[in-house]
KESE-653941 format. One record per residue (C-alpha): residue in three letters; x, y, z. Coordinates in Angstrom, 2 decimals. Layout:
- aa|px|py|pz
- ALA|X|Y|Z
...
// end
This chain:
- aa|px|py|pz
- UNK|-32.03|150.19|-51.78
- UNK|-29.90|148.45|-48.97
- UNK|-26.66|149.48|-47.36
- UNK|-23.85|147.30|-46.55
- UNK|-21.54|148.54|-43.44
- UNK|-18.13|147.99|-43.92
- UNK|-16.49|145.61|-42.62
- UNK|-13.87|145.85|-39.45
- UNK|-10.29|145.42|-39.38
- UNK|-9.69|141.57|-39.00
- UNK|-8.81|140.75|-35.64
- UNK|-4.46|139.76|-35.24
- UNK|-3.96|136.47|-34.57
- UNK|-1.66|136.17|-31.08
- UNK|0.90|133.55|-30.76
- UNK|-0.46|131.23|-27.56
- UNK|2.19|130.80|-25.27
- UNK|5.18|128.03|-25.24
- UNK|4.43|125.44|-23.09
- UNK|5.28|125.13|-19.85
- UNK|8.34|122.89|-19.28
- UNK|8.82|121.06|-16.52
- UNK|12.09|122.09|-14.69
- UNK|14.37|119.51|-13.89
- UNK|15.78|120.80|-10.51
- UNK|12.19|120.35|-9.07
- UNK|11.11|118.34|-6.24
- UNK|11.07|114.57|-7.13
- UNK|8.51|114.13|-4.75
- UNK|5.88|115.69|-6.66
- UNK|3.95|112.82|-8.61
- UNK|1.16|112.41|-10.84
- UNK|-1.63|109.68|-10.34
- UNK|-0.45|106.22|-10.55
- UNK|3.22|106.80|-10.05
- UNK|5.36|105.15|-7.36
- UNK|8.49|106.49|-5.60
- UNK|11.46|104.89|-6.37
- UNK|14.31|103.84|-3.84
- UNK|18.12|104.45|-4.63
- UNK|20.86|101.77|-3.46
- UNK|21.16|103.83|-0.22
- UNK|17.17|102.79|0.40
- UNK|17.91|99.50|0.14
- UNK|21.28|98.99|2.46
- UNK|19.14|101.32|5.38
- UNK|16.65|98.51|4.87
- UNK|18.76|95.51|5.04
- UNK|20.38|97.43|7.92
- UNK|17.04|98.15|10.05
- UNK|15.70|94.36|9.07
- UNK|18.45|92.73|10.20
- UNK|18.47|94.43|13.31
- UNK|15.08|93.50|14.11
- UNK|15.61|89.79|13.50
- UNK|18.78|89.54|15.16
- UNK|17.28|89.36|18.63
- UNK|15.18|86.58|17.72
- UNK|17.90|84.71|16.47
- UNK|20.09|85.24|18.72
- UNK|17.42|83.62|20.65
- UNK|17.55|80.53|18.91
- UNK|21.12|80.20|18.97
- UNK|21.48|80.45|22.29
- UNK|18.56|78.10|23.56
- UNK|20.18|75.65|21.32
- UNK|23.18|75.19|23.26
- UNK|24.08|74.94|26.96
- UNK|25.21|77.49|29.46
- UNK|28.72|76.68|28.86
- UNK|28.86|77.58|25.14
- UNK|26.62|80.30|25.57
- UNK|28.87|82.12|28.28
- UNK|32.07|81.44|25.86
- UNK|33.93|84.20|24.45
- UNK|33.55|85.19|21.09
- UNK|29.85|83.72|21.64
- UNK|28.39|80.93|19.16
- UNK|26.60|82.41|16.03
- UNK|24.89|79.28|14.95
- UNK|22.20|77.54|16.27
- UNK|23.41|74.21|18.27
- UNK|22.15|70.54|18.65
- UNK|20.53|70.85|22.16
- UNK|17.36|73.18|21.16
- UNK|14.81|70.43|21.23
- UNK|16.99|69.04|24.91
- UNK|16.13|73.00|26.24
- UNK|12.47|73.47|25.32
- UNK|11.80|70.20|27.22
- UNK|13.90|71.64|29.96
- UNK|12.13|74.69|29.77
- UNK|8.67|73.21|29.40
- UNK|8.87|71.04|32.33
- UNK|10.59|73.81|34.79
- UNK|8.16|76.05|34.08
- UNK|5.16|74.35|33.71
- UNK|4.60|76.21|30.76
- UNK|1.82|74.28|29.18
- UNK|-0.68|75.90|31.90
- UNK|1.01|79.41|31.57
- UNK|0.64|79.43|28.00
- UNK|-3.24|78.51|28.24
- UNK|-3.98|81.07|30.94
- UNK|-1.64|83.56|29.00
- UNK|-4.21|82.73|25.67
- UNK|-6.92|83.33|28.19
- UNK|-5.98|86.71|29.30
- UNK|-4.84|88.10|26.34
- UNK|-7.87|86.94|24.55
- UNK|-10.72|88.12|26.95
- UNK|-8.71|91.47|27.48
- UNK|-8.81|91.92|24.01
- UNK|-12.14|91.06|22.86
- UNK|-13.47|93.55|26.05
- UNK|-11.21|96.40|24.94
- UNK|-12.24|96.57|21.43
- UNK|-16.25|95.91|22.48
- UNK|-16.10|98.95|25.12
- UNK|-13.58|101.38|23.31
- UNK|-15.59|100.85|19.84
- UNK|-18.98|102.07|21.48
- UNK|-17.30|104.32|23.84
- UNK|-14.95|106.18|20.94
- UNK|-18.41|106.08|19.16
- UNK|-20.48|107.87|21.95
- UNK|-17.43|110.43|22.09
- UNK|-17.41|111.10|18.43
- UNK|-20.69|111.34|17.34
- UNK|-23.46|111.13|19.89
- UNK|-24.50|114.85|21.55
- UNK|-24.97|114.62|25.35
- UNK|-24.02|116.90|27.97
- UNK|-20.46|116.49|29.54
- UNK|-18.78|115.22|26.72
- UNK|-15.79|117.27|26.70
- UNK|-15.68|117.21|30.39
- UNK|-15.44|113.11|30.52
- UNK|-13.23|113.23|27.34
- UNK|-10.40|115.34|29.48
- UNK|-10.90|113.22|32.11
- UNK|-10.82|109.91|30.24
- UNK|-7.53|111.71|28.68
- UNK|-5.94|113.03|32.22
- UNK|-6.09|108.94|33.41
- UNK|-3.13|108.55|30.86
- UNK|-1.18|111.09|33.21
- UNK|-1.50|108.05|36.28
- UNK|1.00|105.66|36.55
- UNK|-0.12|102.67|36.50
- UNK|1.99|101.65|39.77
- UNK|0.41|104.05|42.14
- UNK|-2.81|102.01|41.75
- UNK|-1.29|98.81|42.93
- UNK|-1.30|98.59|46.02
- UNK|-5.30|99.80|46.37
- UNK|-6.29|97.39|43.88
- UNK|-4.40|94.19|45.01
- UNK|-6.31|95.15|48.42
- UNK|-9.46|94.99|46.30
- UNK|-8.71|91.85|44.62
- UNK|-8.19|89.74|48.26
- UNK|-11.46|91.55|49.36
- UNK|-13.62|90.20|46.30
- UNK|-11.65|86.89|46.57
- UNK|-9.43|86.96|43.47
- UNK|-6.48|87.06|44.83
- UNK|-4.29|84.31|42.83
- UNK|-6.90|83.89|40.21
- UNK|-6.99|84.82|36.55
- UNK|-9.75|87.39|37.02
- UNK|-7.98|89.72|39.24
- UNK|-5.45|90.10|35.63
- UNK|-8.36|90.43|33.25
- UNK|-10.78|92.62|34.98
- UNK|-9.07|95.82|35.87
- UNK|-7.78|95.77|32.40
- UNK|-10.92|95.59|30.01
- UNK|-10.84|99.17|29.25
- UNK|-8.15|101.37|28.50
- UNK|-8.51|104.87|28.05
- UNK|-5.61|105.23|25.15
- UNK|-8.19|102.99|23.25
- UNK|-11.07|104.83|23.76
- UNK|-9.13|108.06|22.92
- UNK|-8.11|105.92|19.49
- UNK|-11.29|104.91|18.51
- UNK|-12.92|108.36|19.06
- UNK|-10.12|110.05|16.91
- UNK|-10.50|107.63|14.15
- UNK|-14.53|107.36|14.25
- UNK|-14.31|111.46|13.88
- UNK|-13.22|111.07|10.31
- UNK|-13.92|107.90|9.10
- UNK|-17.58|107.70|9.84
- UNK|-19.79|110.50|8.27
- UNK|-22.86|112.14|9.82
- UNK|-25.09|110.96|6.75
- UNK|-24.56|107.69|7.30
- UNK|-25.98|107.48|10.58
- UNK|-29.34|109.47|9.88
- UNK|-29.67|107.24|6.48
- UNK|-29.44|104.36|8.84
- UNK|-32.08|106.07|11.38
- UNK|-34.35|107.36|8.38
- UNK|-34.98|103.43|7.42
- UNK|-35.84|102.57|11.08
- UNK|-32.42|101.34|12.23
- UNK|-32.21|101.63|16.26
- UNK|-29.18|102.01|18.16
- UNK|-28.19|99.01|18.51
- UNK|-28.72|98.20|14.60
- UNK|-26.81|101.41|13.65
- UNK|-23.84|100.18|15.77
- UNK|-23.62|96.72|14.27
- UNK|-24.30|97.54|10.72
- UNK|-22.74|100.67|10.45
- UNK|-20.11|101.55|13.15
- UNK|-18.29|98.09|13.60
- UNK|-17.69|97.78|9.55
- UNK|-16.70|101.74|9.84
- UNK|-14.35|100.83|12.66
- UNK|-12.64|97.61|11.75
- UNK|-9.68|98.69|10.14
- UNK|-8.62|101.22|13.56
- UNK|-10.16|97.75|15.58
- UNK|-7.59|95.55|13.76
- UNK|-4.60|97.72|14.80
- UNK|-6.22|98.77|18.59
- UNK|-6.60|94.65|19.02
- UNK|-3.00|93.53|18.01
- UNK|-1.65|96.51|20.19
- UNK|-3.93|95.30|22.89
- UNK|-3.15|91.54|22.70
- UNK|1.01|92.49|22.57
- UNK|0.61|94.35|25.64
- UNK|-1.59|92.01|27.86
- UNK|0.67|89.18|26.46
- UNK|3.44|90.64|27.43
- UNK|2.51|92.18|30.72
- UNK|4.41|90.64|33.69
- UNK|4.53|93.67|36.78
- UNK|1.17|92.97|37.79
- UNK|0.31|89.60|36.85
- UNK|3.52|88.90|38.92
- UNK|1.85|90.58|41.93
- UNK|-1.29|89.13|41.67
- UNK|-0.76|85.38|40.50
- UNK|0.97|82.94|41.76
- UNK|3.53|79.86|40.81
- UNK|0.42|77.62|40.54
- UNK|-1.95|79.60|37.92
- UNK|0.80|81.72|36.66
- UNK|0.80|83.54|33.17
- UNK|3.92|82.86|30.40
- UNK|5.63|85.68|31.58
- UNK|5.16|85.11|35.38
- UNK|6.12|81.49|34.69
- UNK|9.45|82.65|32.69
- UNK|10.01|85.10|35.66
- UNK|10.07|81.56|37.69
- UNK|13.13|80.28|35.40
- UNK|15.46|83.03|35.71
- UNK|14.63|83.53|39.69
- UNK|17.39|81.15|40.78
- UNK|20.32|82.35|42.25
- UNK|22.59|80.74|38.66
- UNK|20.13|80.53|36.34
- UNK|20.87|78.36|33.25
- UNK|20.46|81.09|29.98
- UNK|19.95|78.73|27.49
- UNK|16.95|77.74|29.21
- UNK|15.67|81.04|29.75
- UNK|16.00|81.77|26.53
- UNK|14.54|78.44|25.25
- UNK|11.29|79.56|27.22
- UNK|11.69|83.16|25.77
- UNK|11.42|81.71|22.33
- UNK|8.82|79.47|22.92
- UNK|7.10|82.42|24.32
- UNK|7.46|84.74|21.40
- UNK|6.01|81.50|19.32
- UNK|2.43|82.78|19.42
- UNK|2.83|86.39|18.88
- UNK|4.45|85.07|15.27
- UNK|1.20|83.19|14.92
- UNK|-0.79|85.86|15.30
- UNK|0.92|88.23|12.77
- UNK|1.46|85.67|10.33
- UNK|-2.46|85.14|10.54
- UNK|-3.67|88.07|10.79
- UNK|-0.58|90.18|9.42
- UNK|-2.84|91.39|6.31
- UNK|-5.24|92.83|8.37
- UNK|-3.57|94.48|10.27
- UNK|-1.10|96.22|8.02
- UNK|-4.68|97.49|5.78
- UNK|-5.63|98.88|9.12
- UNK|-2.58|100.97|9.34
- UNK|-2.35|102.03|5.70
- UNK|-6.10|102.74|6.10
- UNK|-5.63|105.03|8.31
- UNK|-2.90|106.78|7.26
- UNK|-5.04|107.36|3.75
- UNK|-7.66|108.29|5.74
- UNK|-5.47|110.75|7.69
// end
């Protein structure tokens, strides 16, 4: 004989709840994956405003080197380019023997960038990742040199350049600038994130040394911070003038020295000056329209990584 329990009360169905709806008064801001923010009219007339700023100066430079002193003293001033621009780069060129400046300006710029990203890559690298006793202390003081002006060293170190014989010479710009500590301090802050742990003991596991490790693993890790620490680098030591001034002279000068030289008269002719000027700013266009790519990933990869 079997027995058959009774069933239980069925269990009541309950209503799920309404779905959430998005409220409309909520942050625009907030966006899902593959959506873009989108700019209002007012975006676009602050960025016709700030771009137009930025390229009035250079044009302003070309209109003025294209006419003569005259015109460009006149009041209202011109605000289109002339017919004597070709009349006051010559002018320029020959004044300022700026062939030679603008070689020796290449030269500087080049070796002082090339040294500053080989010694602040493996010095950022030692800082961020290697273990050694001191580090912190010779961190703070790499970081307290920032506090220095740069002019109370001048006098000591044009001393130092007569003693070794440098004095006039292109070494006595390049040297004392091959390291700086802002990018060591760079390349240590961006190595911190952007290269792991495991991918330096996966590289010493398989027999990688040092040396191996830094050129397979920590320059690829680096480039995109090395891209944006080299075109700061090269702007600056292209543009530097205070202490190549002190230290070169009107034979081996750099562009800026030599531009110096043009404007040093007791009437200088403007449209000259700025004729140099613009032939001055000439490479610096070069070099972001080459390598403009670059170093715009380098930023944005960075600020993704941050």
């Amino acid at each position: 004989m079997t027995t058959t329990t009774p069933a239980g009360p069925a269990p009541e169905l309950v209503p799920a709840p309404p779905a959430a709806v998005p409220h409309k008064g909520g942050s625009r801001f907030k966006l899902g994956a593959g959506q873009q923010l989108k700019g209002g009219p007012f975006t676009y007339i602050a960025l016709v405003l700030v771009g137009l700023g930025s390229v009035f100066p250079l044009y302003w430079t070309l209109v003025a080197a294209s006419h003569d002193q005259q015109r460009v003293l006149d009041n209202p001033p011109p605000l289109l380019p002339g017919g004597k621009l070709w009349h006051n780069l010559q002018a320029a060129w020959e004044q300022a023997n700026l062939g030679k400046a603008i070689v020796n300006s290449v030269i500087v710029a080049g070796c002082i960038t090339a040294a500053t990203l080989f010694f602040c890559t493996l010095a950022g690298y030692a800082f961020a990742k290697m273990r050694f006793r001191g580090r912190g202390a010779l961190m703070t003081a790499v970081i307290a040199t920032l506090t220095i002006p740069p002019q109370l060293s001048v006098v000591p170190l044009f001393m130092m350049m007569s003693d070794i014989g440098w004095g006039g010479k292109l070494e006595s710009v390049i040297f004392p600038t091959l390291v700086g500590a802002f990018g060591v301090f760079f390349m240590r802050q961006y190595l911190l994130e952007a290269l792991p742990y495991e991918l330096i003991e996966a590289a010493k596991v398989d027999g990688a040394s040092n040396i191996r490790v830094v050129w397979n693993v920590v320059l690829p890790a680096a480039r995109p911070a090395m891209m944006v620490l080299g075109m700061l680098t090269f702007v600056q030591a292209w543009n530097d003038f205070f202490w190549p001034f002190l230290a070169l002279n009107q034979e081996n000068p750099t562009l800026q020295v030599a531009l110096g030289q043009l404007s040093a008269s007791y009437t200088p002719d403007q449209s000259i000056v700025m004729a140099g000027a613009l032939i001055s700013t000439l490479p610096l266009l070069l070099v972001f329209v080459i390598f403009g790519k670059q170093i715009v990933g380098g930023i944005m990869a960075g600020a993704v990584k941050g």
